[in-house]
ZAPA-481437 format. One record per residue (C-alpha): residue number from 0; residue in three letters; x, y, z. Coordinates in Angstrom, 1 decimal, decimal comma. Layout:
BEGIN
+------+------+--------+--------+--------+
| resi | resn |      u |      v |      w |
+------+------+--------+--------+--------+
|  NUM |  ala |      X |      Y |      Z |
...
+------+------+--------+--------+--------+
# end
This chain:
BEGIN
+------+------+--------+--------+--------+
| resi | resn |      u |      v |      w |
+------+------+--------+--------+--------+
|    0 |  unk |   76,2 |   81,3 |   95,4 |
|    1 |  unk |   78,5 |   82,0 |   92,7 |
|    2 |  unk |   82,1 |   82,8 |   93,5 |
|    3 |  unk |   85,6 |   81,4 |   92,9 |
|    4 |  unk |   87,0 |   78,7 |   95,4 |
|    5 |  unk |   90,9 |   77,9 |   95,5 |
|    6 |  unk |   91,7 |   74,8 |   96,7 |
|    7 |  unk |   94,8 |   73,9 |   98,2 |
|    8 |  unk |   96,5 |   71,0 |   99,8 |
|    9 |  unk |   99,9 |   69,9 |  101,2 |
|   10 |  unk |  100,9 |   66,1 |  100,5 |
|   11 |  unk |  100,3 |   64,5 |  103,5 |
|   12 |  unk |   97,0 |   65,4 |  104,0 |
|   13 |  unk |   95,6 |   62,5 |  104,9 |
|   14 |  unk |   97,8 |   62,6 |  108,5 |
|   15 |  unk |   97,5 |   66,6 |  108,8 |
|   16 |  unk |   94,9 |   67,4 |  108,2 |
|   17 |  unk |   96,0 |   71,0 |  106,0 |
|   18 |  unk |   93,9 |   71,2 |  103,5 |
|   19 |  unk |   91,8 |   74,3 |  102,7 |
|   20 |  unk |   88,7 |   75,2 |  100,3 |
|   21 |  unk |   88,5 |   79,3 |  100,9 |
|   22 |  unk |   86,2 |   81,5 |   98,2 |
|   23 |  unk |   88,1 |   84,5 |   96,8 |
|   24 |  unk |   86,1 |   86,9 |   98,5 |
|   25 |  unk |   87,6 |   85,6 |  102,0 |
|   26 |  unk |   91,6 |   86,5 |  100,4 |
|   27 |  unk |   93,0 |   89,4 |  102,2 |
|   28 |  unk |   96,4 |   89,5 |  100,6 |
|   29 |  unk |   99,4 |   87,5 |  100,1 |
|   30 |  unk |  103,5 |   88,7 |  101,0 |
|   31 |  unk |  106,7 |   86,9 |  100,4 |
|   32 |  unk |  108,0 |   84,5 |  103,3 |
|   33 |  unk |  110,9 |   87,0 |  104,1 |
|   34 |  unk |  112,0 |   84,1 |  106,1 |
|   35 |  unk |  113,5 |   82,8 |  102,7 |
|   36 |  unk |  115,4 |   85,1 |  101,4 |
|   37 |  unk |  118,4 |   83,6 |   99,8 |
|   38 |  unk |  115,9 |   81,8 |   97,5 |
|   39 |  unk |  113,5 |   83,4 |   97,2 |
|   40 |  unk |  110,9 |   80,4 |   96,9 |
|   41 |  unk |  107,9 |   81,0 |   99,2 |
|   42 |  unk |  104,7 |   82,9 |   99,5 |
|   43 |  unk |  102,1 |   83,5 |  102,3 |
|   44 |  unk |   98,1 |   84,1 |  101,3 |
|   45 |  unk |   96,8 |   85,3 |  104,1 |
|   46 |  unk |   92,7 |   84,7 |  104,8 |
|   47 |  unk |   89,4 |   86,0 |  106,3 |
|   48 |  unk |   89,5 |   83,1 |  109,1 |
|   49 |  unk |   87,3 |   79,7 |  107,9 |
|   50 |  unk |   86,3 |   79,7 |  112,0 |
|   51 |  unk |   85,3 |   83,1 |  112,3 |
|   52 |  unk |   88,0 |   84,3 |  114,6 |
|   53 |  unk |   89,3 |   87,8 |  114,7 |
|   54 |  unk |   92,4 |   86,3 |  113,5 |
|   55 |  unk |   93,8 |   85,5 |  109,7 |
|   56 |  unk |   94,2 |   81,7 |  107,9 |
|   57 |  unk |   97,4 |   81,2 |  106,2 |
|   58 |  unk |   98,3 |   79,3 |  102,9 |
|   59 |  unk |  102,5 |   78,5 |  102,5 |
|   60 |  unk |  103,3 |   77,8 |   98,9 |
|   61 |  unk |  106,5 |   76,8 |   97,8 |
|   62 |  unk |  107,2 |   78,6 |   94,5 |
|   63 |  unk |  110,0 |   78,7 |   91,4 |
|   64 |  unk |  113,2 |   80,4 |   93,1 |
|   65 |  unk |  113,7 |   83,8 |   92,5 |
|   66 |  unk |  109,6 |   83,8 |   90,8 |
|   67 |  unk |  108,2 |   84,9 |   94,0 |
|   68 |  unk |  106,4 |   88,1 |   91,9 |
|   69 |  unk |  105,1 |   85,7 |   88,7 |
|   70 |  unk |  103,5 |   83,2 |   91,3 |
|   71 |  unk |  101,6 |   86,1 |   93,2 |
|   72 |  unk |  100,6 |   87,1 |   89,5 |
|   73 |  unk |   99,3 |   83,8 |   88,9 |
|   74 |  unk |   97,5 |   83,5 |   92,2 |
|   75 |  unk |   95,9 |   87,1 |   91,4 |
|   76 |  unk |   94,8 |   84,8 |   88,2 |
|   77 |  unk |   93,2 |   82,4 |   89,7 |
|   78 |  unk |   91,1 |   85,0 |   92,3 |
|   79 |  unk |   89,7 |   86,8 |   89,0 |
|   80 |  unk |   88,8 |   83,7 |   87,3 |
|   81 |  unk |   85,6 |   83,7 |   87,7 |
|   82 |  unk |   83,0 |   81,0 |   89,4 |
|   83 |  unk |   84,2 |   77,9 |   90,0 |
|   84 |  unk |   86,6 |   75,8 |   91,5 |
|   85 |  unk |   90,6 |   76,6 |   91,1 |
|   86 |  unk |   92,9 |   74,2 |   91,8 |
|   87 |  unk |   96,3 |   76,6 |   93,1 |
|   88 |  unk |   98,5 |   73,8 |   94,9 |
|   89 |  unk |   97,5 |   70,3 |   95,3 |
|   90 |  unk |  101,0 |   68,7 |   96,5 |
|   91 |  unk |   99,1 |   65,4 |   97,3 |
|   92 |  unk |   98,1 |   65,1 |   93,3 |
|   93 |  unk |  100,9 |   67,2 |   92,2 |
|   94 |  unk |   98,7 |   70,0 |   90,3 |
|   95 |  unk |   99,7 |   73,0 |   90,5 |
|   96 |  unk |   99,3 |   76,7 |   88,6 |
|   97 |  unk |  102,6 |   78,7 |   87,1 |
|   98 |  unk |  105,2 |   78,7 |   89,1 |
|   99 |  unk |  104,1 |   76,9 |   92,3 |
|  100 |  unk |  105,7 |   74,0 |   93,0 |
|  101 |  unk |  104,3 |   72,8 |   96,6 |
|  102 |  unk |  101,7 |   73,5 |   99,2 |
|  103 |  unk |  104,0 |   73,8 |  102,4 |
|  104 |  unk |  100,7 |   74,2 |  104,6 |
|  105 |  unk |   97,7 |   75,3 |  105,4 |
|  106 |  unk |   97,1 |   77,2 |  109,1 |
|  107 |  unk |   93,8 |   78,3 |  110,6 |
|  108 |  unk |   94,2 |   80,5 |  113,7 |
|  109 |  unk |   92,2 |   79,4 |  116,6 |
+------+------+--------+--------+--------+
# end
């Protein structure tokens, strides 16, 4: 199978567990957390569900303040990559693409 898998990660992954592989082709879409509006620094990717429930996963990153639109560009990057493996937010190695600065977690809807 050839696709594109984005990997992402928050830092204390070894106790929580959040940690996600997902292949492009399961990305739905992605909003900004409206929850943080005074500075502007998070987005939501929102996921076909890794468990097969009718419900969606969702990915948290933390991005640049007030670069909520760039990050989204460069996650749109990353899906049209091509095969392979991307490596979006990785807060336990500290890798991350343009303007992404944390992995604030990883949920999978039961």
């Amino acid at each position: 199978m050839k696709d594109t898998y984005l990997w992402f990660a928050e830092a204390a992954v070894e106790t929580t567990g959040e940690a996600a592989l997902y292949p492009a082709t399961s990305f739905i879409g992605m909003v900004p957390n409206l929850g943080e509006t005074a500075s502007l620094t998070k987005i939501v990717l929102l996921f076909k569900s890794r468990n097969g429930a009718a419900t969606v996963d969702s990915v948290e990153l933390t991005c640049t303040s007030g670069k909520q639109k760039e990050a989204m560009s460069s996650v749109v990057e990353c899906l049209n990559a091509g095969p392979g493996f991307v490596n979006v937010a990785d807060s336990l190695e500290g890798k991350f693409i343009d303007n992404i600065t944390a992995c604030a977690g990883v949920t999978t809807e039961a």
